[in-house]
N, C-alpha and C positions, 0 to 999 in steps of 0.2 A: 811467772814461773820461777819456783828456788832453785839455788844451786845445785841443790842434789836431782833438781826433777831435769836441769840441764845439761847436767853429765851423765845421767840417767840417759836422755833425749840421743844426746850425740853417742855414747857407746853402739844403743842400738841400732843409728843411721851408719856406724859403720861397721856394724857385724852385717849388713843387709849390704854393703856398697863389696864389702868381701865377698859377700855369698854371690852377686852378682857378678862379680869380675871373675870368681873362680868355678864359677857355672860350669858343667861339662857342655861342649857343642855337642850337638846335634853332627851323626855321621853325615859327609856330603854326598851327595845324589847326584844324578843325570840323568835328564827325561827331552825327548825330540818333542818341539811343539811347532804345530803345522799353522798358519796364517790361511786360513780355507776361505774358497768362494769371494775371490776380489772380483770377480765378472768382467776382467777388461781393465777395472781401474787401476789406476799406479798405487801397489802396494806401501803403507806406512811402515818407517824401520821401528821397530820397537825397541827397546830396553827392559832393564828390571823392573825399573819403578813403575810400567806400565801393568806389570801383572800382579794377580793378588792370587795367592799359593794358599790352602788351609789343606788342614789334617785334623783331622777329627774335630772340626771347626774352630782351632784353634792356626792364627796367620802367622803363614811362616816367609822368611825374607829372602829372596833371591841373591845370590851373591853376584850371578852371572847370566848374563843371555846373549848368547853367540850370535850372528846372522849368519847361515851353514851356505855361503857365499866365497866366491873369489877363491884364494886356495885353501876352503874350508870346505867347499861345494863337493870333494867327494863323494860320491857314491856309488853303491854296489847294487842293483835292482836284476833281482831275477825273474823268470815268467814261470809260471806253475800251471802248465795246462793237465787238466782232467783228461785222460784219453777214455772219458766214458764210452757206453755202448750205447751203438746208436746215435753217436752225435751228427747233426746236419752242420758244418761253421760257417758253409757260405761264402760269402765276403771279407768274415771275422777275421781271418787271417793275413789276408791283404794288408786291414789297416793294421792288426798288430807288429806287422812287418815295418809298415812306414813309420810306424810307432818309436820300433827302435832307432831304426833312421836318423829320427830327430831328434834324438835325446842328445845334451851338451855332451862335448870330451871328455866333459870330466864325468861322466858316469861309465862305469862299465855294468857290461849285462852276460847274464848266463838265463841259461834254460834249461828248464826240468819238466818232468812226467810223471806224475799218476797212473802208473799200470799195474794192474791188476793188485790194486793197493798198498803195491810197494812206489817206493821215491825211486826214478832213474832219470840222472844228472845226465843230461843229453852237453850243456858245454856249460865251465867255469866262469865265473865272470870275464868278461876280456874288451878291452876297449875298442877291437878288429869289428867293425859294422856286419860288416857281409856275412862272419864267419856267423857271427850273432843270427842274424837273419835265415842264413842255410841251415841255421839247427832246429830251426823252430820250423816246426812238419804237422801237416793237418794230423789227428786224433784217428787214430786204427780201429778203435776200439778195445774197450776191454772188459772184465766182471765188472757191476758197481759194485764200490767200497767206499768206506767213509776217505774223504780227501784230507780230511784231518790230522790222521796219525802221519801222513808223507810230508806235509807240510810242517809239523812241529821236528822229523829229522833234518828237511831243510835249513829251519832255524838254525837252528841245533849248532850247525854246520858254521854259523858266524860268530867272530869275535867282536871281544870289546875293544875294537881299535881306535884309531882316528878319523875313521871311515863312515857314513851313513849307510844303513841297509832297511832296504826295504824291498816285498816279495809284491806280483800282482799274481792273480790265482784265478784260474778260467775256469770254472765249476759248474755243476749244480747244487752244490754243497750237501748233496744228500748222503746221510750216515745211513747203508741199509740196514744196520742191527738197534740203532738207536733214533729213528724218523720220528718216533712215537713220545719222545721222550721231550718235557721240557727244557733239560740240562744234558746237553750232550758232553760226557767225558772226555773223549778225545778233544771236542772242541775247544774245551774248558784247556785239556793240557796246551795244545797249542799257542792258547791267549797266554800263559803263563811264562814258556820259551820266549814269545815275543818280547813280553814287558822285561823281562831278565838280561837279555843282548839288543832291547832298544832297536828293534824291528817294525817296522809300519807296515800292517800290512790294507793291501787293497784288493775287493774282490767283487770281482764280474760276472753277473748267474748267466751259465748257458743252458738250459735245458736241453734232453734228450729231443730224439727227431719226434718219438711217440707221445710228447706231453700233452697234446689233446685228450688222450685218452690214459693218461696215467693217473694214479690219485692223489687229488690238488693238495691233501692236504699235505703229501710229503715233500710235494714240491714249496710249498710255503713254509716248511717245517726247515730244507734246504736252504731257502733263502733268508729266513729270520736267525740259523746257525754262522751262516755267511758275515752277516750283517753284525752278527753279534762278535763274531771274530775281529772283521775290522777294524769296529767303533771301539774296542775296549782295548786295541792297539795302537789307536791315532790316526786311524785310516779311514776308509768311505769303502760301502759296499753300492753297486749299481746295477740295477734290475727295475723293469716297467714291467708289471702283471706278470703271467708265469708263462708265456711266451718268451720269446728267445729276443733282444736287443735287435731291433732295427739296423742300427749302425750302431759302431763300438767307440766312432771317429770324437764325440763329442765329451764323452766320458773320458777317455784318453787323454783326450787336451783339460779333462780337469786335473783329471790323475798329476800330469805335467806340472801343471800350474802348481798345485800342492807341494810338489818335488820343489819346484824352483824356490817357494817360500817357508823354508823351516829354519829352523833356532835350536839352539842347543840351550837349556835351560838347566842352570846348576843353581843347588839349595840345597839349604840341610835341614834335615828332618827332625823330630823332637829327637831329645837324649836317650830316653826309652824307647826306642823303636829297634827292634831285632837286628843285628848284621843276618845276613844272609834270610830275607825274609821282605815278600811287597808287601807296601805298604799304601792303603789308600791315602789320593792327596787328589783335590781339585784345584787348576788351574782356571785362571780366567782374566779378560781385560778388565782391566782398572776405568771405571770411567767412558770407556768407548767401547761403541757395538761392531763390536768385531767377532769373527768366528775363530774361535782359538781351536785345533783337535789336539786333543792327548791323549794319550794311555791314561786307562784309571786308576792306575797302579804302577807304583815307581820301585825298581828294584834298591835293593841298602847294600850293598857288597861285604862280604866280610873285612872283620879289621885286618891289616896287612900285619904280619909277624914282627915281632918288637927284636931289633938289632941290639947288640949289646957291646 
């Protein structure tokens, strides 16, 4: 190589070593990912280096992952019962009661309703057991309506604190203006509040006392909405066939378990990626079969206003 093809050489290794050090970052993120389905076994702690992030197939690098433990274990979990018409609950309620029961100190719980397709905040989140407990009252009845639109002013209703939240929703999930439909709008908006305030949500199908004789396909239409709400929030939807859950106790103690094992997972996204706008990104383990649940869609926050 001559001299000029050497200085030539090195000019452009360090117009490239500039362009890389003065790179803009990528805005940073926060996304809750759940450690799902240990069965019993003792949970592995994970780290950054164990997960592998991409955005439009392109890997992106974790900066942080919290273990949402010890005095990071906050949470805010509220119950979102459907006060559908015609509900039979049974048993249901007993165990949602022991439910709350058991949940650590460090969560607080409120309780809300579905009536007549409005949201009505029966009690705030509070860490008082009993009061929890005494507010949660068998389903009256009411018109069906989509549970949809109550559940995303619930959202609505959390910030971005330091706090975990996450909703569990006693449904059929049936939209009666929209059963028919493969893309339910309300449901769609609700997935969208979720991923924006890093909400998980989890949802339990209870069907009507009539579902014998109701038509299966809306009932499936309810629970594939349900499901779909969930999984695209980081959460798990639970239903066996279009009957009503046997027992609730087993699902609960997954729910639980789920609760007990999340991370706070901080990254930044490409440089080109919108402030104020999700942004698809796949999480997953590095190397080990593990079940990771996330949101498919990670919120970008606007830029914070520049001081001067």
């Amino acid at each position: 190589m001559s001299t000029i093809e050497k200085i030539l050489w090195l000019i452009c290794a360090c117009a490239l070593f500039t362009w890389a050090k003065d790179a803009p970052a990528g805005p940073q993120v926060k996304m809750t990912v759940t450690l799902g389905h240990i069965y019993g076994q003792k949970p592995p702690l994970l780290g950054p280096q164990d997960l592998v992030i991409t955005e439009h197939y392109e890997q992106l690098t974790a900066t942080n992952l919290i273990p949402l433990r010890g005095d990071r274990a906050g949470l805010e979990l509220y119950l979102l019962v459907d006060n559908c018409s015609n509900c039979e609950p049974g048993n249901k309620f007993e165990e949602l009661r022991r439910f709350i029961g058991s949940q650590p100190s460090t969560t607080a719980i409120g309780v809300a309703y579905i009536q007549d397709g409005h949201l009505v905040i029966a009690l705030k989140p509070t860490y008082d057991r009993d009061r929890a407990v005494n507010a949660l009252s068998v389903p009256e009845g009411s018109k069906p309506s989509s549970p949809y639109g109550p559940l995303k002013e619930l959202i609505e209703g959390f910030t971005l604190d330091g706090m975990r939240h996450a909703v569990l929703v006693v449904s059929n999930g049936i939209d009666p203006g929209e059963a028919d439909q493969p893309q339910d709008p309300s449901a769609e908006a609700a997935i969208g509040a979720a991923q924006r305030v890093r909400v998980t949500v989890y949802a339990i199908y209870h069907p009507s006392a009539d579902y014998e004789t109701a038509d299966a396909s809306k009932m499936y239409s309810g629970q594939v909405q349900l499901a779909h709400v969930a999984f695209e929030s980081g959460g798990e939807a639970y239903f066996l066939g279009l009957g009503p859950l046997p027992s609730l106790a087993p699902f609960l103690a997954d729910i639980a378990e789920h609760l007990a094992n999340q991370y706070l997972l901080e990254f930044r996204v490409n440089p080109t990626a919108a402030a104020g706008s999700l942004q698809d990104v796949t999480v997953k383990a590095k190397g080990r079969e593990l079940d990771l649940m996330v949101p498919s869609k990670v919120w970008v926050p606007e830029a914070p206003p520049k001081t001067h």
